[in-house]
C-alpha positions in Angstrom: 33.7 -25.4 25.7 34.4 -24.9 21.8 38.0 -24.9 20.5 39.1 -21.9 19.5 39.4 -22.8 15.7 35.3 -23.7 15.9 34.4 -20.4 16.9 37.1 -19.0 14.2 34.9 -21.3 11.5 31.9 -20.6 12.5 32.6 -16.6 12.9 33.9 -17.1 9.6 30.4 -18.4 8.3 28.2 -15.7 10.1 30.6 -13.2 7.9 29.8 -14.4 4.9 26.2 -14.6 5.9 26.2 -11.3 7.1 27.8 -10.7 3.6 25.3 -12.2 1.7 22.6 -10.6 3.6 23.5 -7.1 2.8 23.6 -8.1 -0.8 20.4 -10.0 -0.8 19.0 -6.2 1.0 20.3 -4.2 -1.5 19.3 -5.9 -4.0 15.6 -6.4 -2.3 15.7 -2.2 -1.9 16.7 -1.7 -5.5 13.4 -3.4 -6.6 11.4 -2.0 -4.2 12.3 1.5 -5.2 11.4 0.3 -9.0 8.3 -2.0 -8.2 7.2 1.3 -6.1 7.7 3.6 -9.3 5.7 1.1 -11.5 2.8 1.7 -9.2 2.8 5.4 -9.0 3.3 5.1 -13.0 -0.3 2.9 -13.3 -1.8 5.2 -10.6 -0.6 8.0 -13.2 -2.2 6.5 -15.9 -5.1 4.8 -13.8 -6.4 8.4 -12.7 -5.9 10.0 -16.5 -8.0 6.8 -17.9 -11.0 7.6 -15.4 -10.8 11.1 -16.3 -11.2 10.6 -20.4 -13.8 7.9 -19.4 -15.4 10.7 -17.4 -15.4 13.3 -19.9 -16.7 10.7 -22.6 -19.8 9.5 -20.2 -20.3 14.0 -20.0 -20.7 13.5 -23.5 -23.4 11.2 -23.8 -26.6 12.4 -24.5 -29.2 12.4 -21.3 -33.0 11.4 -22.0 -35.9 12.9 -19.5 -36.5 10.5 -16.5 -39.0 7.6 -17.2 -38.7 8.0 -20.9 -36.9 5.1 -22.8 -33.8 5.6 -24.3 -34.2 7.2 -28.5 -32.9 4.2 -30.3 -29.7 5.9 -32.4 -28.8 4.1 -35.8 -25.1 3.4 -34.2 -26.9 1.3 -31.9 -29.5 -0.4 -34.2 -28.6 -3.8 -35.4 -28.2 -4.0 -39.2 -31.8 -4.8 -41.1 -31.7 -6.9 -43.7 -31.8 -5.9 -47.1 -34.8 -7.5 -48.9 -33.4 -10.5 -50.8 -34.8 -10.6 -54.7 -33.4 -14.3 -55.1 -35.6 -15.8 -52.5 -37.9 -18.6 -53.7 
């Protein structure tokens, strides 16, 4: 069987462990609570995001079925300008 001061040292230890563990939980429950308000935060903003990009694709302009896309000058590439110097 154990002497008594063992089981004194080694209660001693489990109450410092015991110690540490509620620390260690705390801590771990503080973050969690932040981490978890992070996320609702980016769902926040996630959901508003799809909605402008929603209301922009409303916007765009809608051709008939089957018909190719009127090319717009925005889209266009630049032309080049005719060059005077050229050889």
């Amino acid at each position: 069987m154990s002497r008594p001061e063992d089981l004194a040292e080694r209660i001693e230890r489990l109450v410092l462990r015991h110690e540490e563990l509620k620390r260690t939980n705390t801590l771990l429950t503080q973050q969690l609570g932040s981490v978890g308000a992070e996320r609702d935060s980016l769902r926040s903003r996630l959901g508003a995001a799809r909605a402008r990009i929603d209301a922009l694709l409303d916007r765009l302009p809608t051709d008939a079925p089957g018909t190719p896309l009127a090319a717009t000058p925005a889209l266009l590439p630049p032309t080049p300008s005719p060059d005077t110097n050229t050889a």
